[in-house]
C-alpha positions in Angstrom: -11.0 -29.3 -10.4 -11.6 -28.9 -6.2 -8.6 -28.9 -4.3 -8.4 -31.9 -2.7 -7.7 -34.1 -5.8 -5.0 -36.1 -6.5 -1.9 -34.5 -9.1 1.1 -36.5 -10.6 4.2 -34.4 -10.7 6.6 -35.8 -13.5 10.2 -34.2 -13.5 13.8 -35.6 -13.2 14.9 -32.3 -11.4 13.9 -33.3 -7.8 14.0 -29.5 -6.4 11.4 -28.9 -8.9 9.3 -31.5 -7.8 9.3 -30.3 -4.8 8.7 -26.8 -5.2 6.0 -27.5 -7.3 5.0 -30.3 -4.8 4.8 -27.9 -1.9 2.7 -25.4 -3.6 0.0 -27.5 -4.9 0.2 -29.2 -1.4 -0.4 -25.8 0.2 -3.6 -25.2 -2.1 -5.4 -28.9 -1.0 -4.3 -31.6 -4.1 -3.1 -34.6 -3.0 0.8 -35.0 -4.5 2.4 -37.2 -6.4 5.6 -37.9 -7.7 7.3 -39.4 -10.4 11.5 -39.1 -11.8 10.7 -40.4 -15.3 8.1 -41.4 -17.8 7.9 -44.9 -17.0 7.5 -44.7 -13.4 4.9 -41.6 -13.9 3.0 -44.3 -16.5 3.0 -46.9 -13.6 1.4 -44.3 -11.1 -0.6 -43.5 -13.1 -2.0 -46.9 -13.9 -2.6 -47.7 -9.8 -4.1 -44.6 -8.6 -5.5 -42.7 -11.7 -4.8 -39.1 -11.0 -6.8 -36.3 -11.6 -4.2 -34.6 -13.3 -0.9 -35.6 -14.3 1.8 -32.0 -14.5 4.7 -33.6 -17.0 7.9 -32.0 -18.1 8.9 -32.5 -21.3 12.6 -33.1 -22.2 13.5 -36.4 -19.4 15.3 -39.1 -19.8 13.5 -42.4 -20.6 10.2 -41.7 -21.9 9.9 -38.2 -22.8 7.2 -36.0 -22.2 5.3 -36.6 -25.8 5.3 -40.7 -25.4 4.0 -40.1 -21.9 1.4 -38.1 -23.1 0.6 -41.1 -25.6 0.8 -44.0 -23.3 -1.4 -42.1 -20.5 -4.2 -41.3 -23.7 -3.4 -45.4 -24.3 -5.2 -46.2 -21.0 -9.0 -45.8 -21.1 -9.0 -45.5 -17.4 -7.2 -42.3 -17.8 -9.3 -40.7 -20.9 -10.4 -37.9 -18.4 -7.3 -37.7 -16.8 -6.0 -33.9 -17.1 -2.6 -33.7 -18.5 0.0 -30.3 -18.4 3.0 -30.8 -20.5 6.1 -28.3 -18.8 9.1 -27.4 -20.7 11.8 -24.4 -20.2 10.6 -23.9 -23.8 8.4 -22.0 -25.9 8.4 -23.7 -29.5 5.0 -23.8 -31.4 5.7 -26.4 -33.0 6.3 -28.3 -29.5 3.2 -27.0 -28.1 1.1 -28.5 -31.0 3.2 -31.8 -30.9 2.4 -32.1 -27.0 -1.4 -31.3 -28.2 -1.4 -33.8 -31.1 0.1 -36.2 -28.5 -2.8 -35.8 -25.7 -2.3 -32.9 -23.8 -4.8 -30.5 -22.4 -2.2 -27.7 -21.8 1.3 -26.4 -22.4 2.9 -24.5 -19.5 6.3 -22.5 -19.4 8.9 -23.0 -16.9 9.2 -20.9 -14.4 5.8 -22.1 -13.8 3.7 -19.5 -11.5 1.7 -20.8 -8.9 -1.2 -18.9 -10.3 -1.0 -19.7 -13.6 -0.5 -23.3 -12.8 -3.3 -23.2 -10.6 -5.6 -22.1 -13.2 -4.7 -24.7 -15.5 -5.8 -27.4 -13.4 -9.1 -25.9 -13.2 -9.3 -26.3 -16.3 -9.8 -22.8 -17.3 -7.1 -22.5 -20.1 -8.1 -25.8 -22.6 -6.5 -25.1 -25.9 -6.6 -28.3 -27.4 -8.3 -31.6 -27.5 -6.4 -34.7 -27.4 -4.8 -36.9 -30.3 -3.9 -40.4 -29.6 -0.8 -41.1 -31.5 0.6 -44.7 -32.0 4.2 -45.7 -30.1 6.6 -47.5 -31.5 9.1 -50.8 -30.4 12.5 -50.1 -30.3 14.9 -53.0 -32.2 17.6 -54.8 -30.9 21.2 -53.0 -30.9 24.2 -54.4 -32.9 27.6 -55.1 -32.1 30.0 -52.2 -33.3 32.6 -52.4 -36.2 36.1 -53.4 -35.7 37.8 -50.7 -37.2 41.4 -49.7 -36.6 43.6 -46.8 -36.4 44.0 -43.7 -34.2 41.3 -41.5 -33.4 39.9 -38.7 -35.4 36.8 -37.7 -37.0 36.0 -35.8 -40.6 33.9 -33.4 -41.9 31.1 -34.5 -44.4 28.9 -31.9 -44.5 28.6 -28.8 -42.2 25.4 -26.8 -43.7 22.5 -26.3 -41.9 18.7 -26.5 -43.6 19.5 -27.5 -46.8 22.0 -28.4 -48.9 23.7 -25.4 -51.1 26.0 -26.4 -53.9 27.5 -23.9 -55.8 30.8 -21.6 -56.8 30.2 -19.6 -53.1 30.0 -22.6 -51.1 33.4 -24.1 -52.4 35.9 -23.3 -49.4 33.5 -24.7 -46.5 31.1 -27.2 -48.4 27.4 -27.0 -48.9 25.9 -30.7 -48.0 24.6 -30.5 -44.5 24.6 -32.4 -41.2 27.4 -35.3 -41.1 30.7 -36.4 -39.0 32.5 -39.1 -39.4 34.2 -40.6 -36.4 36.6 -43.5 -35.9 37.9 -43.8 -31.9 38.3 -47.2 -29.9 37.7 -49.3 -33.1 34.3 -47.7 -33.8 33.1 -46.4 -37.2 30.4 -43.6 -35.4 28.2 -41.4 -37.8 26.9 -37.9 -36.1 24.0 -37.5 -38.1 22.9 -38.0 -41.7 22.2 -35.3 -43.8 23.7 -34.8 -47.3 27.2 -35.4 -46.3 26.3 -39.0 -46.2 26.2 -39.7 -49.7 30.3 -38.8 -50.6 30.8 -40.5 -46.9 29.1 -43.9 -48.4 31.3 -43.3 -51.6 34.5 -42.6 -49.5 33.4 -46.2 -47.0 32.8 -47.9 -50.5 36.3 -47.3 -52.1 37.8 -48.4 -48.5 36.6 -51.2 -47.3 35.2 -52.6 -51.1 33.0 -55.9 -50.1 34.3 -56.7 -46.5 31.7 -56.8 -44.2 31.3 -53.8 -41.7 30.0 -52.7 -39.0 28.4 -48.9 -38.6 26.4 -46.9 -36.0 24.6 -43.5 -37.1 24.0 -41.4 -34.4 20.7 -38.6 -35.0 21.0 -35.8 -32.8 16.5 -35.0 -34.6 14.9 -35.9 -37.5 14.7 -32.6 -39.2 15.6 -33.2 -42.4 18.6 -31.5 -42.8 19.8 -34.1 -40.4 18.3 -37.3 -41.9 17.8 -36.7 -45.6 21.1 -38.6 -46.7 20.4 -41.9 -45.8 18.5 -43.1 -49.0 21.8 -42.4 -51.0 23.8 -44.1 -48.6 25.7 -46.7 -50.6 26.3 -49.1 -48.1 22.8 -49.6 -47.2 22.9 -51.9 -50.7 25.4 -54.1 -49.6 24.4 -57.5 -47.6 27.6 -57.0 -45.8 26.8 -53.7 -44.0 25.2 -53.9 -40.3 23.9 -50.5 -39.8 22.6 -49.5 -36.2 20.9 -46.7 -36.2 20.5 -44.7 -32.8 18.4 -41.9 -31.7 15.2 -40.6 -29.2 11.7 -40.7 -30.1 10.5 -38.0 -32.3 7.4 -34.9 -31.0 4.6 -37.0 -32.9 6.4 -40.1 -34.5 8.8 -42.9 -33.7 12.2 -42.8 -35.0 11.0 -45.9 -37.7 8.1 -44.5 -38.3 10.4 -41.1 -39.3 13.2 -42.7 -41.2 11.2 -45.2 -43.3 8.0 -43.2 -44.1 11.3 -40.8 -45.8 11.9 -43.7 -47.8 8.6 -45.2 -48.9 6.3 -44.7 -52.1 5.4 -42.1 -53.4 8.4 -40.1 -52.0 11.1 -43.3 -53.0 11.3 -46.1 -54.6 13.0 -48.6 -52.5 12.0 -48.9 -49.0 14.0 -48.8 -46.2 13.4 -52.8 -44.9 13.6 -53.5 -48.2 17.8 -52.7 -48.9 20.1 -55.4 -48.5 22.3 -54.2 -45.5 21.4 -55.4 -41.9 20.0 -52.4 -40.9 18.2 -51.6 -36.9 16.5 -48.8 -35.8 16.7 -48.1 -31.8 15.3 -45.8 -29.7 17.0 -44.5 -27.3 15.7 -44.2 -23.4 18.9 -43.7 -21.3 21.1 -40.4 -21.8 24.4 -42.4 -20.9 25.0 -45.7 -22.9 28.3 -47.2 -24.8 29.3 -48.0 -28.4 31.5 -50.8 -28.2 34.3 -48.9 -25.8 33.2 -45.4 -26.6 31.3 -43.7 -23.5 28.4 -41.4 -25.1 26.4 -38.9 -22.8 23.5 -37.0 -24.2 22.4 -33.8 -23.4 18.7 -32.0 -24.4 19.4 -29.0 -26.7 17.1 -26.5 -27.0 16.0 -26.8 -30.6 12.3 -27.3 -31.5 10.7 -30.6 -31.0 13.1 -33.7 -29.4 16.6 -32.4 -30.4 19.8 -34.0 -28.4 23.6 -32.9 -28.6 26.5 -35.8 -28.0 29.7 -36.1 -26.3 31.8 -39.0 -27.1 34.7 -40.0 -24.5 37.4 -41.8 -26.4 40.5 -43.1 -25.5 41.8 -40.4 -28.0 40.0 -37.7 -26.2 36.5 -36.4 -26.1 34.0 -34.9 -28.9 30.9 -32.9 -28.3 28.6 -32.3 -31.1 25.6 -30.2 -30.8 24.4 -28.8 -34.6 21.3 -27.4 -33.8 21.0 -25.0 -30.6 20.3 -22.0 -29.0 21.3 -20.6 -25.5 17.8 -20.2 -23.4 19.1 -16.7 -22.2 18.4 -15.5 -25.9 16.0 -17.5 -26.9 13.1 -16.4 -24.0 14.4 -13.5 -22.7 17.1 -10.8 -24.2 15.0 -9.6 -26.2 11.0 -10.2 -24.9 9.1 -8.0 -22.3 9.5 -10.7 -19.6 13.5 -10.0 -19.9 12.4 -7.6 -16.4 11.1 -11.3 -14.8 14.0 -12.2 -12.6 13.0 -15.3 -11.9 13.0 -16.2 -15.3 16.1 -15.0 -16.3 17.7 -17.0 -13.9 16.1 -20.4 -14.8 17.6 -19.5 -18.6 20.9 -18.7 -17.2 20.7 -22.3 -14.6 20.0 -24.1 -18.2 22.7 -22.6 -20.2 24.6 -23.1 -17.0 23.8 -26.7 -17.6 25.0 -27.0 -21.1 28.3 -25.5 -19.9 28.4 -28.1 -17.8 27.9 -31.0 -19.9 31.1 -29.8 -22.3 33.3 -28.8 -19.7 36.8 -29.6 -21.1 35.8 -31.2 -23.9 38.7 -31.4 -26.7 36.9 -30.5 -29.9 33.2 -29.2 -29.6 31.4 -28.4 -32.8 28.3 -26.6 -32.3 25.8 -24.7 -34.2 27.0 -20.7 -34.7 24.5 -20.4 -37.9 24.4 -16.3 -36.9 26.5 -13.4 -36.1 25.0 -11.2 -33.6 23.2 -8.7 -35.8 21.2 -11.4 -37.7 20.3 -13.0 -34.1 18.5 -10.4 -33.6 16.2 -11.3 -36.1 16.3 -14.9 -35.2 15.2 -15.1 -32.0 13.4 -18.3 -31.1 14.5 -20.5 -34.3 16.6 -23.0 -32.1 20.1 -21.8 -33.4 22.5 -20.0 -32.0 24.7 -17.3 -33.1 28.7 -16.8 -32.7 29.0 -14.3 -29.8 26.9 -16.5 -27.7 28.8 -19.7 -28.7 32.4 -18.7 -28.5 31.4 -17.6 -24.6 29.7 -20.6 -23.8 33.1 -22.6 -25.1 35.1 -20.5 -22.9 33.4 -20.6 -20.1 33.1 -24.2 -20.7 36.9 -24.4 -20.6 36.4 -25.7 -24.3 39.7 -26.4 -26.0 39.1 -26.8 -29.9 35.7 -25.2 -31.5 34.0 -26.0 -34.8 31.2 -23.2 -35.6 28.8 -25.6 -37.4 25.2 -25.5 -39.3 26.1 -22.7 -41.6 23.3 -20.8 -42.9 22.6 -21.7 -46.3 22.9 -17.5 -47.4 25.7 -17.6 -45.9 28.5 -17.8 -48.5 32.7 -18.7 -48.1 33.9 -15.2 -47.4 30.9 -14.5 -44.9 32.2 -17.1 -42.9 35.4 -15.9 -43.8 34.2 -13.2 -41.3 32.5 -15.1 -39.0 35.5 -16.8 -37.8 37.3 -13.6 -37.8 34.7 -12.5 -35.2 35.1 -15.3 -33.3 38.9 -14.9 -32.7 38.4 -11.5 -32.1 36.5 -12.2 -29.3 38.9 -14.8 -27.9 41.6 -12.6 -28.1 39.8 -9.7 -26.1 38.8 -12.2 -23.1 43.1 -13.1 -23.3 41.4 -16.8 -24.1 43.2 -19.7 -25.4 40.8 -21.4 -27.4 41.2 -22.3 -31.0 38.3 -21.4 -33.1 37.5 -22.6 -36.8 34.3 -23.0 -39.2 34.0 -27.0 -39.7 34.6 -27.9 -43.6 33.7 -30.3 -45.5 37.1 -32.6 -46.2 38.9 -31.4 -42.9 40.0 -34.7 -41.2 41.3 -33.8 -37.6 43.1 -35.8 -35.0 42.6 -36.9 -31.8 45.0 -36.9 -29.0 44.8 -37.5 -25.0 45.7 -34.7 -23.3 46.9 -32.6 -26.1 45.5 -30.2 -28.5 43.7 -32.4 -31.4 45.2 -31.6 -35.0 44.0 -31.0 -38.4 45.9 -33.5 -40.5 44.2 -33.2 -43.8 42.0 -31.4 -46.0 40.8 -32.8 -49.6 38.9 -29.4 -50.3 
């Protein structure tokens, strides 16, 4: 492309639009800019750029439906898009390809390199339409009683791994149980939502309730419960379930394809509970009284981390991540790349952030610091890393969480060992534990939260 043509900047992080602004200004293109998906859409609609530079984790519409609804518009088929991303996921570069982009840059972007692009000297893929989907309404909450706390249901990451070594800690993977504020709030639904559906089943028997099932992703580890989920079969069950748009497929499109022929045989609008599927736009909404904020983690493909704020103080649950610092840098050839070093650590920075004095924060730790090392760039994090990050985050309870599935009782065993270790060395108060399946802990304002059962 000639300088002098018109380029769409799409970035919630305004001193990045303006960085980026300034340099493509500098080298002739005419600028524009947009703070989310849907205003970017709408620009792009009334001036049809020549090329539209789009980040990929915003709020709203991320950068994959952006990609789809620009592709959408026949006006726009010759449109040249650039997905960015502080990420370097193959599988996120093919989504963003399979969704309609011409390119895949890094972040921090070169002015070279992104130069170059826009030329239209680096194509690596052709464009694949992909179809969007509606959202559903939302439901009310459930009126459930009691003080706050929240229970272990499965802690495993990848897949599920029953057995005599797994005993002490549990092998069914991703699920919390949470009741705060007279809300009954599922963190994700892997395998620990079957004995959870049991558990709701002997407790509430046929009286109608009310449930909403937060997904952090659709990897399967997180979602693959929910067709065993006994109170999807009762009439008297409203489940909402909440979550953000997948890399190539809506959230429905996701959870029911998991339960239609040939792969089961009832379908998810066919069960008798009232169940909704909604995806999520905002990164701050409410479940009845309970304030939820959302926070990108870096995992491959559209992967979130919550933090509830309850009147029994405040959860953060992030299963599936890994610090940016290791993941691009520690251990690559660009680690000598200043500049990008310091965009990893202004991320992590970020994260830190978002859990500052959080009360109980249960985050993946699926590694000790010698198996990282092999590791690099899967999307999960190792103990070292996590047990600083909760420090510095003035952290005052932490879970390690998505245990590796080789990983046995006493290897954890040893895990958490390390873990205190290192507490005790940085003279740090915080508590450190390995989640298991059965703990029930309580929440308290202002106090340290309590573990005040355990049926393993």
């Amino acid at each position: 492309m000639a300088a002098g043509n018109t380029v769409l900047i799409v970035d919630d992080d305004p001193q990045y639009r303006q960085l980026i602004g300034e340099i493509l200004q500098h080298s002739g293109w005419s600028v524009l800019t947009a703070r989310d998906g849907e205003e970017a859409v709408r620009l792009a609609r009334d001036h049809k750029p020549d090329a539209v530079l789009c980040d990929l984790l915003m709020p709203g519409e991320n950068g994959f439906a952006v990609c789809r609804n620009l592709r959408a518009e026949p006006r726009l088929q010759n449109t040249r898009i650039i997905v960015t991303s502080g990420r370097d996921y193959g599988s996120d570069r093919q989504a963003a390809f399979a969704a309609g982009a011409d390119d895949y840059l890094t972040k921090p972007i070169k002015g070279t390199d992104l130069l170059k692009v826009l030329s239209g000297q680096s194509r690596q893929s052709e464009p694949t339409p992909t179809r969007s989907v509606a959202e559903t309404p939302a439901r009310q909450g459930s009126d459930v009683s009691g003080p706050g706390w929240l229970k272990f249901w499965g802690v495993r990451g990848s897949i599920p791994t029953p057995g005599p070594t797994t005993v002490r800690y549990g092998g069914n993977t991703s699920c919390i149980e949470v009741r705060a504020d007279g809300q009954l709030i599922i963190l994700d639904g892997g395998t620990g939502l079957r004995p959870l559906g049991r558990a709701l089943n002997d407790e509430f028997g046929d009286r109608p309730l009310e449930i909403t099932l937060l997904l952090t992703h659709t990897h399967w580890d997180h979602i693959q419960g929910l067709p065993f989920f006994l109170p999807v079969y009762k009439p008297q069950i409203g489940l909402r379930i909440l979550g953000y748009e997948g890399a190539r497929h809506g959230l429905d499109n996701v959870l029911t394809s998991q339960m239609e022929s040939p792969f089961f045989p009832i379908g998810l609008r066919e069960v008798p509970a009232n169940v909704s599927i909604e995806e999520l736009k905002e990164m701050e909404f409410n479940i009845g009284p309970v304030r939820v904020q959302a926070s990108f983690a870096n995992h491959p493909g559209i992967c979130v981390g919550y933090r509830l704020f309850t009147s029994a103080g405040s959860i953060a649950f992030f299963p599936d991540n890994e610090p940016h610092s290791g993941h691009r840098h520690a251990a690559d050839a660009r680690a000598q790349d200043t500049s990008s070093l310091e965009y990893a650590r202004g991320e992590d920075q970020k994260t830190a952030d978002f859990l500052r004095d959080v009360d109980v924060l249960i985050m993946d730790a699926q590694y000790s610091a010698e198996e990282y090392e092999q590791h690099r760039g899967w999307g999960h994090g190792c103990v070292d890393d996590v047990v600083a990050l909760a420090m510095q985050a003035g952290v005052k309870r932490l879970f390690l969480f998505h245990h590796d599935p080789d990983h046995n009782d006493t290897v954890i065993d040893r895990m958490v060992a390390q873990a205190r270790h290192l507490v005790a060395a940085a003279k740090g108060d915080l508590r450190v534990e390995a989640a298991r399946e059965g703990t029930t802990v309580a929440l308290a304002p202002s106090q340290e939260c309590s573990t005040v059962a355990d049926s393993t």
